[in-house]
N, C-alpha and C positions, 0 to 999 in steps of 0.2 A: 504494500500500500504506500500511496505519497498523499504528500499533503496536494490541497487543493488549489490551483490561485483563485485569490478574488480581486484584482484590481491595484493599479498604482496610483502613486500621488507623482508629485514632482521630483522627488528623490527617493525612494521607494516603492515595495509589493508590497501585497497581505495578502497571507497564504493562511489557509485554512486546517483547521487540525480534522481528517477523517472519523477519528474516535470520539472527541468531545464538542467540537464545533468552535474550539475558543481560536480567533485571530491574531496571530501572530504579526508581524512589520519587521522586512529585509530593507535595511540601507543599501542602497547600490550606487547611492552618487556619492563620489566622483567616480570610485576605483573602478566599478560595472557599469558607467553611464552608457554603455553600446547594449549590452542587456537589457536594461531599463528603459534604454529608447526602443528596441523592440516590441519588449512588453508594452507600453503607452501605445505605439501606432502599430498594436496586434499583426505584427510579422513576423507571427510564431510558425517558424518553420519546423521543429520538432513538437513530440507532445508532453516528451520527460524533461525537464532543466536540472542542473545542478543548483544546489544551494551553496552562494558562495561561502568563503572562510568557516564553513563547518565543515566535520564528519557527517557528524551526524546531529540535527535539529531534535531537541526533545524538547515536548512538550510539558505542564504540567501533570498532565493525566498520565503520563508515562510513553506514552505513541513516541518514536522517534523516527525518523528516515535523512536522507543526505540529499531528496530532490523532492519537485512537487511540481506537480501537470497542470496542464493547459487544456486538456483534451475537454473535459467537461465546460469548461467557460467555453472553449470554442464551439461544442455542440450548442451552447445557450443562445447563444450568439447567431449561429448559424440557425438555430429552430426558430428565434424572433423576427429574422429578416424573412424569413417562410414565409412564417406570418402575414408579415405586414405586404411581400411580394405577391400573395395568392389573394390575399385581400382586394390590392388593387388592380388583380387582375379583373377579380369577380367583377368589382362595381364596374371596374372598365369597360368590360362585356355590357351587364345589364344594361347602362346605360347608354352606350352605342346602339344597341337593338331598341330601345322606345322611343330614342333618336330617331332612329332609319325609319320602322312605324309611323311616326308622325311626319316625315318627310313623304315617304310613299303616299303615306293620305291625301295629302295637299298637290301631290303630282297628280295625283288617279282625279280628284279635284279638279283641278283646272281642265283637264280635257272634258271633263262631262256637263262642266259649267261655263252657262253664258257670261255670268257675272264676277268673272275673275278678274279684277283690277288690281292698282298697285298695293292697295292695303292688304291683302291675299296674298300678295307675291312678295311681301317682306313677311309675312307670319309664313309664307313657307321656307322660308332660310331662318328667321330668330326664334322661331320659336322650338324650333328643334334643335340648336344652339342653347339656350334656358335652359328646357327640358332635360338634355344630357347634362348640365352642370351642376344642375340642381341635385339627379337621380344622383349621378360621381359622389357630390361632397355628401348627400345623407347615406350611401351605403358605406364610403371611404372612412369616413369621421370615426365610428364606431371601432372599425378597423385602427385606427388610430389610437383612440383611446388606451384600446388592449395592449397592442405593441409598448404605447407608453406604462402601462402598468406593469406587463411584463418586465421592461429595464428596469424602471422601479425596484421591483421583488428582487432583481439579480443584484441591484447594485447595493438594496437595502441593508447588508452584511456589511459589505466594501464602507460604507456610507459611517455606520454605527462606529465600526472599528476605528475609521480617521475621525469622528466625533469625538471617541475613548481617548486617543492619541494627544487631540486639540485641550481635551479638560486636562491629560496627566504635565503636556508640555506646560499650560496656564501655572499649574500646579508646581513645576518644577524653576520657572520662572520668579514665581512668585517665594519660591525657599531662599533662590539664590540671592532676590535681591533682601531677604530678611537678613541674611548672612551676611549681610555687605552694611547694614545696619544702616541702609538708605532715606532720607528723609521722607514724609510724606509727600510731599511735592517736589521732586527731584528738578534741580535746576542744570539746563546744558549749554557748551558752549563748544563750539569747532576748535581741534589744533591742526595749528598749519605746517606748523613745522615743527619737528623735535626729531633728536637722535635716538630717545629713549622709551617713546612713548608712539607706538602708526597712528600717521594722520587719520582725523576722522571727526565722529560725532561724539563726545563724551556727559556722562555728568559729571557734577563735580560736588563735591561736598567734603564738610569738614567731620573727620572720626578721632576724637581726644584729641591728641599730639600730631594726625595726619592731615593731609591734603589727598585725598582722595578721589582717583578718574577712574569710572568704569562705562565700556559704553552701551548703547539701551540696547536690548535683546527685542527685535522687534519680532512679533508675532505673524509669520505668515499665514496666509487664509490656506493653505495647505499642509505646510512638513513643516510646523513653527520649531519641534523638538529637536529638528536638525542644526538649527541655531546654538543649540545647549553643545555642541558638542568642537564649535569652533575654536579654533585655535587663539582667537579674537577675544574669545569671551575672558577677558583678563585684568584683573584689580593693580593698577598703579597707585600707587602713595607715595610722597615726599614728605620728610617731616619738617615740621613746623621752623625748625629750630635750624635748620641747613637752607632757608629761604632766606635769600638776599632780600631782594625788593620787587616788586611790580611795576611796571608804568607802561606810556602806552608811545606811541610813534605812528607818525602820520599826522594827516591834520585831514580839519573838516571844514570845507568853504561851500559857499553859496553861486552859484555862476546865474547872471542874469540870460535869460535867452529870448529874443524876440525875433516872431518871423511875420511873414503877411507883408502887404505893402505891393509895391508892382502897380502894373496896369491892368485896366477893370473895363472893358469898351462896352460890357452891358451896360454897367451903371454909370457909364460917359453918357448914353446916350439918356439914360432915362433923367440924370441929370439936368442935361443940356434942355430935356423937351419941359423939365419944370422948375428951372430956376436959371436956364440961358447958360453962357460962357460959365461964370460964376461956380455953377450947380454941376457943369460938364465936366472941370476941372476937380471938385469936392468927390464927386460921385467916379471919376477914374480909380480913383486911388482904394487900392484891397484894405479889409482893417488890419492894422497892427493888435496882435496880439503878444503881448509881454507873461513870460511866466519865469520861477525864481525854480532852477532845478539843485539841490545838496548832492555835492560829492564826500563822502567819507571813506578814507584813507587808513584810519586811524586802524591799528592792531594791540593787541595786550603782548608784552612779555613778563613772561616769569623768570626771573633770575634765580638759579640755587647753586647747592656745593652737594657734591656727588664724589666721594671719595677724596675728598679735598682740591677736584677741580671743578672750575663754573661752568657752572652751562645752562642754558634756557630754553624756552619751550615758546612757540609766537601761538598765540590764539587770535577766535575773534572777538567782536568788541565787546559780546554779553558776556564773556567772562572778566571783564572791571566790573562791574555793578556785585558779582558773584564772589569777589575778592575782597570787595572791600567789606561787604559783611562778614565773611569767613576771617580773616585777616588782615582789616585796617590798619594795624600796627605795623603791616609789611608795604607799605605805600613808599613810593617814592616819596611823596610831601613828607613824608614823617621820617624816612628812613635817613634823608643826604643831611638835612637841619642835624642831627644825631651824631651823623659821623663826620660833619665839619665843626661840631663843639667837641667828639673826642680828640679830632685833631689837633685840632688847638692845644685843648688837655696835656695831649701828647707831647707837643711840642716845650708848653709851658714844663711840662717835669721832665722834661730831656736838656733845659737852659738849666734845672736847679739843680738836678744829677752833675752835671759838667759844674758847676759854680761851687757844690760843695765838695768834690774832687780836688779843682783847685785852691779851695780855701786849705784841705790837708795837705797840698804838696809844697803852698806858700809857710803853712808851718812848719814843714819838715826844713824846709831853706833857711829857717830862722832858726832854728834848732841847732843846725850844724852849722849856722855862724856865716851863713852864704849871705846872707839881707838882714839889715839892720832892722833895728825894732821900728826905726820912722819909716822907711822903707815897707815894711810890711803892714802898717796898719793903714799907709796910700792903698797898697795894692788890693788888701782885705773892704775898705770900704768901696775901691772900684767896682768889685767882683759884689758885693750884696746890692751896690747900687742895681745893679744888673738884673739881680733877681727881684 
């Protein structure tokens, strides 16, 4: 025995278990996307396949096998198009022969009748026209129906199981971003460029001591769960504490734009006919239209230390608004005011370190009788001047 297929999605089968009916889901994309395109555009040339990267497939219930057929879907398949082909042969027929019926009538008509004019001789061409489309669609329709029910029923398995799929992917989605300890309202911003981080769409948020980018797992209306398993799907953090500054680069101006204007020879003329030279002259001219278009330029970078060298990451613009509430203290406005007062600082206890250096070596000179007591208490008050 093999399992059964019942249908793909976009990157996937679901094959069916013979013994207890529960559906299984084979990934086949990337590594079997020539299989997978098979199966979706039914150019199933054998009836047994292999299942890939297994021996053997076991199911819950215990059933296992290493393939699973096609032969039964194909028979579905092929007994639905029966269907709906014998169908339209049927109505086809009927309805051509009560066609013909009413056309013969209207011929055998006209020869036996005096009074066959044109109103006679368009009902004997439309109305046997009517008559067949009408018989077509009410025997066809029905025919219809069925066919459509019948995919229904086949697909209704296939259908349930990518439903199962769609609630466990939500589900599993929904873990990973608990586990990331994601805000209620996740806020995101584009990075454009980074050595450490693939461009892309991120959130961003702040976790204790991190800076935190993960980016959105979006749900597709098909194979969402395939997304779970990307290589992409991956949590960055910087810590707080190795973040240089933020700021931003580029700029945002206004560019004035006006067009219209030119020559206008309708409205010369209707000018001219109501208000003369004057009115001829007014009414040439197209209107000016003036509108005010913004260019923004502007990009964020984040500056940090990674191993004790810098590097940065360029975003777009909505990640400043997203920084400054996560970490305002990391702004350029706050960050350069800071470190041109440490510098200072620095400098100031780098003159006093040097000043009281040489206040001991002016003592030692005096010690050993190199400079005199006036001599040194010049030099001494030079050096504190200093300080």
């Amino acid at each position: 025995m093999n399992y059964e297929f019942c249908g793909t999605s976009s990157v996937s089968s679901f094959i069916r278990c013979p013994q207890c009916g529960k559906i299984h889901r084979i990934v086949l994309y990337p590594e079997y996307k020539d299989l997978l395109a098979d199966l979706q555009n039914e150019n199933m040339l054998q009836n047994i396949y292999q299942i890939p990267n297994t021996k053997e497939y076991i199911c819950n219930c215990g059933f296992k096998s290493d393939t699973f057929s096609v032969q039964q879907y194909k028979k579905s398949k092929e007994d639905i198009q029966t269907i709906s082909d014998r169908g339209n042969e049927k109505a086809l027929k009927i309805a051509t022969l009560v066609a013909a019926v009413i056309f013969l009538f209207f011929t055998i008509f006209s020869k036996i009748s005096s009074n066959f004019g044109v109103p006679m001789f368009m009902g004997m061409f439309l109305l046997p026209v009517i008559v067949f489309v009408c018989i077509y669609n009410a025997l066809a329709d029905p025919q219809k129906k069925k066919v459509s029910r019948l995919k229904e029923q086949m697909d209704s398995v296939y259908l349930e199981a990518l439903k199962q799929e769609q609630d466990e992917a939500k589900e599993q989605i929904k873990d990973i971003y608990d586990s990331l300890n994601l805000p209620s309202i996740p806020r995101t911003a584009d990075i454009i460029q980074s050595v450490t981080i693939p461009v892309g769409t991120y959130y961003i948020w702040k976790n204790e001591d991190d800076i935190c980018f993960h980016p959105p797992i979006v749900l597709c209306p098909e194979d969402a769960a395939i997304y779970l398993l990307s290589s992409q799907m991956k949590k960055y953090s910087i810590k707080i504490q190795d973040i240089d500054f933020y700021s931003t680069h580029g700029e945002m101006y206004r560019e004035q734009k006006i067009s219209g204007g030119g020559s206008n020879i309708t409205g010369a003329i209707i000018g001219g006919v109501l208000a003369g030279d004057a009115g001829a002259i007014i009414g040439s001219r197209n209107k000016i239209v003036s509108e005010t278009v913004t260019h923004d330029t502007r990009i964020v970078h984040l500056y940090y230390f990674e191993s004790g060298i810098k590097k940065d990451i360029a975003l777009s613009l909505d990640a400043l608004e997203i920084f400054k509430e996560l970490i305002p203290e990391k702004s350029e406005e706050f960050i350069l005011p800071l470190k041109a007062k440490q510098s200072i600082s620095n400098n100031v206890n780098e003159v006093q370190l040097d000043a009281v250096t040489k206040l001991r070596q002016l003592s030692e000179l005096k010690e050993e009788g190199i400079l005199t007591e006036e001599e040194y208490l010049t030099k001494k008050k030079q050096l504190l001047d200093r300080i």
